[in-house]
Residue, then its C-alpha position, 0 to 999 in steps of 0.5 A: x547760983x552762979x559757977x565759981x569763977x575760978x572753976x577749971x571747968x569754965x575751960x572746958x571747949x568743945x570746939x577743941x574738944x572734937x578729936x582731931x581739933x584737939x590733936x591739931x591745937x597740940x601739935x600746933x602747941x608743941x610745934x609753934x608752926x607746921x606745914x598744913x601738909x605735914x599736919x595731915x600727915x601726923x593726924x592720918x586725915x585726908x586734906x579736906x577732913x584736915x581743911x574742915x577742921x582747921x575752918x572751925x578753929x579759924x572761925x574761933x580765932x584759935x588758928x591762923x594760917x600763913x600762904x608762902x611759895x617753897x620749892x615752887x609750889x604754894x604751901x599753907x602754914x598754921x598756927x595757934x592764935x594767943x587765943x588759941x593758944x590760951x583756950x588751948x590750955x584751959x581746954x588741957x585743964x578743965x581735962x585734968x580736973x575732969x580726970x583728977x589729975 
């Protein structure tokens, strides 16, 4: 028996889910675009923790990052993809449905 197409479970990422990787697509979310230096700010990681996960979400297309010089020096900008942005959110739902909320 195949699962209900409609089921909010379908959602349910475990790229995403890993705890920083979730807390990287909700400050993404919210923020639209962040400075990767600020992001590792927010999550408390050091710049390789922050980089190894940023790779994964890369890897699935769920974010995206953009290289601009400031104040003379290089910074990295990341954002979600719509695709990320969509897995994103079915992600929060299954969640919901997982706590009955």
């Amino acid at each position: 028996m195949s699962p209900d197409p409609a089921d909010p479970m379908d959602g349910f990422d475990i790229t995403i889910h890993a705890p920083n990787r979730l807390r990287i697509c909700a400050l993404l979310d919210t923020a639209g675009e962040a400075e990767f230096a600020i992001v590792q700010r927010e999550l408390n990681v050091s710049a390789s923790v922050l980089s190894k996960h940023v790779t994964v979400l890369m890897d699935a297309d769920y974010v995206e990052q953009r290289k601009a010089v400031r104040d003379t020096r290089q910074r990295v900008w990341l954002r979600l993809t719509s695709r990320g942005r969509d897995a994103y959110q079915a992600h929060l739902a299954a969640l919901r449905a997982i706590v009955g909320s």
